[in-house]
Structure formats: C-alpha cells, structure tokens
KOLVEX-778747 format. One record per atom (N, C-alpha, C, O): z negated, y negated, x negated. Coordinates in steps of 0.2 Angstrom, whole numbers, padded with zeros to 4 digits, always signed. Example, Ala and Ser with C-alpha at 12.3 -4.5 7.8 and 13.67 -1.06 7.14 Angstrom:
<pts>
-0039+0028-0066 -0039+0022-0062 -0039+0016-0066 -0042+0017-0071 -0035+0011-0064 -0036+0005-0068 -0039+0000-0064 -0040-0006-0067 
</pts>
This chain:
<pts>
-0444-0474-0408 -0445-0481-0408 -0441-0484-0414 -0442-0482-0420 -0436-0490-0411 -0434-0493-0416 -0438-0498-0419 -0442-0500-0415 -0437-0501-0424 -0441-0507-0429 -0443-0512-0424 -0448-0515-0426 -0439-0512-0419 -0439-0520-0417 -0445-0517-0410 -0450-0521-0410 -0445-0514-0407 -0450-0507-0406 -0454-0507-0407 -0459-0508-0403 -0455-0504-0412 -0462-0503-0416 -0465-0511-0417 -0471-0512-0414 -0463-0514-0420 -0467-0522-0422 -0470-0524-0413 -0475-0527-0412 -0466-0522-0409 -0469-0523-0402 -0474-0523-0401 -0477-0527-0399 -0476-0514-0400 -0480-0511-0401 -0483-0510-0406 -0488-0506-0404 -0485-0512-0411 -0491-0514-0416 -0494-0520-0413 -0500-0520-0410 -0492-0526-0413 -0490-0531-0408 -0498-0531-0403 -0504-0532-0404 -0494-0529-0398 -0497-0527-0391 -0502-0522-0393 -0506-0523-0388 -0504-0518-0397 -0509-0514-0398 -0514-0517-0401 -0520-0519-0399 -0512-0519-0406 -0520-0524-0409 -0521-0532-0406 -0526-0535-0408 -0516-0534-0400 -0519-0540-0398 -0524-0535-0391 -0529-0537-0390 -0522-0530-0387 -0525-0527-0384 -0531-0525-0386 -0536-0526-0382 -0533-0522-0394 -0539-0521-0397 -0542-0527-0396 -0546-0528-0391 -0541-0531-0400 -0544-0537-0399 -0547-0538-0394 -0553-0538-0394 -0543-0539-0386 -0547-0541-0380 -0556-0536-0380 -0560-0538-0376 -0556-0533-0381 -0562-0528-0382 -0567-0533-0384 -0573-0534-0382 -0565-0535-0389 -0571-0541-0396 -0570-0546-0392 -0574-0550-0394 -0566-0548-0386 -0567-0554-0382 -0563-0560-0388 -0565-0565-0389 -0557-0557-0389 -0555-0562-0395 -0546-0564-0391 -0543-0560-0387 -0545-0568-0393 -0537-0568-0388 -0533-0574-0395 -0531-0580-0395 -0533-0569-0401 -0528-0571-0407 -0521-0568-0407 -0520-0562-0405 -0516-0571-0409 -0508-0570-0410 -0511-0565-0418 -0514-0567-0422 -0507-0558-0416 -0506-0555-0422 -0498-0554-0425 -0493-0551-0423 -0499-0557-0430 -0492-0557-0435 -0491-0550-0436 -0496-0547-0438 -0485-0547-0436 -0481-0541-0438 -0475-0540-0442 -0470-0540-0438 -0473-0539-0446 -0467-0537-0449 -0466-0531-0453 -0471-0528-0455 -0459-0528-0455 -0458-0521-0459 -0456-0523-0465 -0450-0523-0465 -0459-0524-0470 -0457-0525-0478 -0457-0517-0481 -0462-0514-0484 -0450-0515-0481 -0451-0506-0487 -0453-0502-0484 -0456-0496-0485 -0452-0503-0478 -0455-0496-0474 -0461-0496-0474 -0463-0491-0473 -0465-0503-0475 -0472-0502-0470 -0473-0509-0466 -0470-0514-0466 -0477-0506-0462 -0478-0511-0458 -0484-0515-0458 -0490-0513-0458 -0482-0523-0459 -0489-0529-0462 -0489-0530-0455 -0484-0530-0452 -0495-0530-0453 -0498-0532-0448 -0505-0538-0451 -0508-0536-0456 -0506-0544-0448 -0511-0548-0451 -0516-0551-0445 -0513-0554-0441 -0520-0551-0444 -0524-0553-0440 -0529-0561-0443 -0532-0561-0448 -0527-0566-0437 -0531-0573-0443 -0538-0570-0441 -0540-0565-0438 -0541-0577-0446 -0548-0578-0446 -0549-0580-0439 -0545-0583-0435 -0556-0578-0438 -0560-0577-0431 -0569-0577-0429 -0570-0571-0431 -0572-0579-0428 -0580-0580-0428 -0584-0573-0428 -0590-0572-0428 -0577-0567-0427 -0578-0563-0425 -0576-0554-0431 -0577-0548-0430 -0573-0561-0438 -0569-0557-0442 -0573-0554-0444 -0571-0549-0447 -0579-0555-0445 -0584-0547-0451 -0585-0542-0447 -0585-0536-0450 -0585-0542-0440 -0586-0537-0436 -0578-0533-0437 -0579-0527-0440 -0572-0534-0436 -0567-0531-0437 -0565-0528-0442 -0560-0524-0442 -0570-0530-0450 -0569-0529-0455 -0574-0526-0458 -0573-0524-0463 -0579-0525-0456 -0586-0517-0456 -0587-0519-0463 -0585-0523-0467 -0592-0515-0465 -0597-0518-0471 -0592-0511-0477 -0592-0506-0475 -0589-0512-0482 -0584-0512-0484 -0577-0509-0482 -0573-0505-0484 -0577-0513-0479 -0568-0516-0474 -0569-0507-0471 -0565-0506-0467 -0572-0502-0471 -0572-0497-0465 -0568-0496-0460 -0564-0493-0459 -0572-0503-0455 -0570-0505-0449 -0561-0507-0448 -0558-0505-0444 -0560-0511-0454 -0554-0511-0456 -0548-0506-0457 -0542-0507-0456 -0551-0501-0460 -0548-0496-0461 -0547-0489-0456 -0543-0485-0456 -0552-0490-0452 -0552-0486-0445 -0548-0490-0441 -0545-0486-0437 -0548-0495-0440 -0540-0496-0436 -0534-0496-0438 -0529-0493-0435 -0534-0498-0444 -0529-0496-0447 -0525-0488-0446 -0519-0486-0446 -0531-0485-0446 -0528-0477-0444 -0528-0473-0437 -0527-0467-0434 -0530-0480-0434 -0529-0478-0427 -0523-0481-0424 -0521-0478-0419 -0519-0486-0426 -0514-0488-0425 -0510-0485-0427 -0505-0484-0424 -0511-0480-0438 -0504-0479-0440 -0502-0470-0434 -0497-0469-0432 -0509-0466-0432 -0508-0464-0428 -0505-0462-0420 -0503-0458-0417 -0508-0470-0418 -0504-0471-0415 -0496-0471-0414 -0494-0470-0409 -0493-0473-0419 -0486-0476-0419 -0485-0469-0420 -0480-0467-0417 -0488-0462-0425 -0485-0456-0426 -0486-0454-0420 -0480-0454-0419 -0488-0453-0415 -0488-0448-0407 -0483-0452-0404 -0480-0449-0399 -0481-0459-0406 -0475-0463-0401 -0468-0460-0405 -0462-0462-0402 -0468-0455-0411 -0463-0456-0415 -0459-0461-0415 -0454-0461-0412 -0461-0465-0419 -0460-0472-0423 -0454-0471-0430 -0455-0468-0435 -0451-0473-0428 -0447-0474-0437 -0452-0476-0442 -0452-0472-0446 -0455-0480-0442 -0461-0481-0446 -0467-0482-0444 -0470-0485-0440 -0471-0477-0449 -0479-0476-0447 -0484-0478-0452 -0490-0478-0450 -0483-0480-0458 -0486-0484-0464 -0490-0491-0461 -0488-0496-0459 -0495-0490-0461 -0495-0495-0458 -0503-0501-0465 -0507-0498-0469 -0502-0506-0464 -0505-0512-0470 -0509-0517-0465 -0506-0522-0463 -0515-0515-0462 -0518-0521-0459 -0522-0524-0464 -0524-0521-0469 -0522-0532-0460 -0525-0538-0467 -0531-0540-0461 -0528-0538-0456 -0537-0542-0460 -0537-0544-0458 -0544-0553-0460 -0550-0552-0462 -0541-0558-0459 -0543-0565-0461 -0541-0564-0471 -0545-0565-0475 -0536-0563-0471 -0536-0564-0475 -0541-0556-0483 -0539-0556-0489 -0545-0553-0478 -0548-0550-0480 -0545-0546-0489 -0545-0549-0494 -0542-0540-0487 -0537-0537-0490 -0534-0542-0499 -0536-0542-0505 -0531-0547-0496 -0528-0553-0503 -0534-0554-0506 -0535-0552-0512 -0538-0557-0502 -0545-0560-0508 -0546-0554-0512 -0546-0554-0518 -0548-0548-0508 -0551-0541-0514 -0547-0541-0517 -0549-0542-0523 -0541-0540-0516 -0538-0541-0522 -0535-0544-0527 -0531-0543-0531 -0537-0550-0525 -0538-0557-0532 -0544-0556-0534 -0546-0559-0540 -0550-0551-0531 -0553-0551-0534 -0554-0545-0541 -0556-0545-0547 -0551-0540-0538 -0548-0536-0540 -0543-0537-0548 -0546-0534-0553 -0539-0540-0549 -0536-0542-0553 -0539-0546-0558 -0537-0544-0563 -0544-0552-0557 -0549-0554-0561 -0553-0549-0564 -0554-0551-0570 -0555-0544-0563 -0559-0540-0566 -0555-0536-0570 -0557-0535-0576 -0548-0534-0567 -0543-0531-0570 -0542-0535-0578 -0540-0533-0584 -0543-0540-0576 -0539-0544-0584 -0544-0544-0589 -0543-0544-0595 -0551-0544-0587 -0555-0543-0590 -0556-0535-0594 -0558-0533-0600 -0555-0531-0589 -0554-0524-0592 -0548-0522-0599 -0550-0520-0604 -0543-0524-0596 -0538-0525-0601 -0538-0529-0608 -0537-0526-0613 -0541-0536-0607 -0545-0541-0612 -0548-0534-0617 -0547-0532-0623 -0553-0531-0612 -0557-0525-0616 -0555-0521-0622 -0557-0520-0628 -0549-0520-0619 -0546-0512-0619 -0542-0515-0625 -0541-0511-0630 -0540-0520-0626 -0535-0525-0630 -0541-0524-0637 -0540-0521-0642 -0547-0528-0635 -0552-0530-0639 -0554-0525-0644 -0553-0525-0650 -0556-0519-0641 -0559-0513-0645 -0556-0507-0646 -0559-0502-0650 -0550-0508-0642 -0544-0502-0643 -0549-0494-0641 -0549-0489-0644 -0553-0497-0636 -0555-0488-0633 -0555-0490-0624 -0557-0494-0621 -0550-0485-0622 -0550-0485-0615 -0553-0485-0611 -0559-0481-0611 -0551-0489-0606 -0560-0490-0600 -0558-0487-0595 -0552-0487-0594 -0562-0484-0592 -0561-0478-0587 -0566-0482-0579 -0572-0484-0579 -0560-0483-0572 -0564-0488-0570 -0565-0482-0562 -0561-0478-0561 -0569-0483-0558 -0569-0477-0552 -0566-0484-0548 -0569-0490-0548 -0562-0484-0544 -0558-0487-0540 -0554-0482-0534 -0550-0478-0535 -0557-0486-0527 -0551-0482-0521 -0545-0484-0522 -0542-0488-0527 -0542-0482-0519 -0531-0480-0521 -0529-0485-0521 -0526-0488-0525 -0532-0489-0515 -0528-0495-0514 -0532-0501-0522 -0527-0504-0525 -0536-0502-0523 -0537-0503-0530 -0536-0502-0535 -0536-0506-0540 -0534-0495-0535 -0530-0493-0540 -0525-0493-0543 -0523-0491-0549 -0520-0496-0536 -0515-0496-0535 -0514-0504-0538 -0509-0505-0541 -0519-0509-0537 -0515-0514-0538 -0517-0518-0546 -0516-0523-0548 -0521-0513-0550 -0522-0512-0557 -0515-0507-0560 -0513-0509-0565 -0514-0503-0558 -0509-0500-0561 -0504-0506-0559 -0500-0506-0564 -0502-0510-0555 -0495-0513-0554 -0499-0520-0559 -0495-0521-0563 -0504-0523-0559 -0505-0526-0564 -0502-0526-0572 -0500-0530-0575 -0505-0520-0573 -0503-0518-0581 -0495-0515-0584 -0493-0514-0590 -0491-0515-0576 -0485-0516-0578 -0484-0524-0583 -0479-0526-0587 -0487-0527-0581 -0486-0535-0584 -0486-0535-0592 -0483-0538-0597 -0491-0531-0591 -0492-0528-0600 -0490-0526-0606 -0495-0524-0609 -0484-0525-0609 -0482-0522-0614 -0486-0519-0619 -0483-0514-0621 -0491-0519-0621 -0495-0513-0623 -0502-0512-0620 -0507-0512-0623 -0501-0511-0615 -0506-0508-0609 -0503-0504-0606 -0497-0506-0605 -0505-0496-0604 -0505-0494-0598 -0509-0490-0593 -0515-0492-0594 -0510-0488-0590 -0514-0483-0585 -0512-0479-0580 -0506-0479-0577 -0517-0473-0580 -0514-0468-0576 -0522-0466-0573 -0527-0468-0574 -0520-0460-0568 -0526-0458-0563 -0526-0452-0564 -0521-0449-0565 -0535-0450-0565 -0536-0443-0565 -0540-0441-0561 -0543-0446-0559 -0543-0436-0558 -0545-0431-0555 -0543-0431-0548 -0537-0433-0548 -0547-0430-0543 -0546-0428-0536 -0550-0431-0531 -0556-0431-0531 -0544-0434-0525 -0551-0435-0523 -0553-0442-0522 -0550-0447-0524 -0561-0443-0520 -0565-0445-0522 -0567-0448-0530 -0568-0453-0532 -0566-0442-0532 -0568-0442-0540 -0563-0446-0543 -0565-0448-0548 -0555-0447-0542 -0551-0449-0545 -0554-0458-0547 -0557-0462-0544 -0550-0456-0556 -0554-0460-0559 -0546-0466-0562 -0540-0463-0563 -0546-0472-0564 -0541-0475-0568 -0545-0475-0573 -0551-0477-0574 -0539-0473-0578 -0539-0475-0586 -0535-0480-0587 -0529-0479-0586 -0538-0487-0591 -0533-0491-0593 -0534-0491-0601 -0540-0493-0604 -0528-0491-0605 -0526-0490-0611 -0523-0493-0615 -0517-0494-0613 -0523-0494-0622 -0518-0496-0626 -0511-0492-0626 -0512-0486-0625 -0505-0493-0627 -0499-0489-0625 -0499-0487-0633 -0502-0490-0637 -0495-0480-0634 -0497-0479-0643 -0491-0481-0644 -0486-0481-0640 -0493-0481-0651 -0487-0486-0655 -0481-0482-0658 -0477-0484-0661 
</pts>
C-alpha cells in the first residue's frame, strides 16, 4: 500500500470502528515522518473510546497499526489522538515536567520520575530546551525509569 492508500485505509477502518459505538464522525489522517496521525474529534461517546487510562485508546491504536502491517503498508506507525485526549496529557505532562526541572535546577540532586514511553518521550524532548538540564532512561521495561539532571560542567 502506498501512502495515499494507507491514509484510506486508516480512514475507512476507524470510521468503520466507530459505527460499532453507534458514532458516524469524520476521522482526520495524515503521514508526518513516517507515522501516521490519525485523530478522532470529541464525541458524547469519547471516554468510552478512550478507557480508563487511555487503555481503550491504545488498544485500537494497535489494532489498526496491526492491521496496516498484515495489508503491508509502507507505513505502520501509527499515533491515535482521540478528542483531543493525547495533547492535554501531554500539556499536562509538561507542566509537571517544568516543575521537575525548576527542582533539579533548585537543589541540584536529580529527580528520577516512573513515566510510560510515550511520557518519557515528551520530557526528554522538553529538556532539549534546556542548556543545563538533561535526561536519560534506565531500566527495562516496566520498570524503566527517567532521570532528569543537571548537565556537568
């Protein structure tokens, strides 16, 4: 499948999901870097889509990117948002992140934060911002933990 292809087919699969939920919303698609944003708006029906911590959310998400791999798809990456969900956590995300960093600035002892990937992911691109902050990930897993840091001098 080419791109124009695939955007079809994500397309047509999660407005199809949807009819299930009894819902009939336009879902937006596009390929930014080789993954594919897929967004679904807000809906009377959006917490159910979005499971009690985004779960729900992320089980479609991997039945789609699954899906697209058994179609062999040029791109299988796949990023669902849905209402918006996704951005707010991570503006929430962020807020807390500055307050960590503030910390780390404050008392110069590194704070070590337990965050999923994708959380972790958008605190390590935060503290690119930083000139003497940085962070990295350790263990495995589950257990993988971020450390964020003063940079040494």
């Amino acid at each position: 499948m080419d791109q124009i292809e695939t955007i079809e087919f994500v397309k047509k699969y999660l407005e199809d999901l949807l009819t299930f939920f009894d819902l009939n919303l336009e879902v937006a698609v596009k390929i930014e870097d080789g993954i594919i944003i897929a967004s679904i708006p807000r809906s009377e029906r959006s917490s159910i889509l979005i499971g009690r911590g985004a779960e729900t959310l992320r089980s479609i998400q991997t039945l789609l990117s699954t899906a697209l791999h058994h179609k062999k798809a040029s791109t299988v990456r796949v990023n669902l948002d849905i209402a918006d969900y996704k951005k707010q956590h991570a503006e929430k995300i962020i807020e807390k992140a500055r307050g960590w960093i503030e910390e780390v600035r404050r008392t110069g002892e590194s704070k070590i934060v337990n965050l999923n990937a994708a959380d972790r992911w958008t605190v390590h691109h935060l503290a690119g911002e930083y000139s003497d902050i940085e962070t990295h990930s350790e263990g495995e897993g589950r257990d993988r933990q971020l450390i964020i840091s003063q940079k040494s001098s």
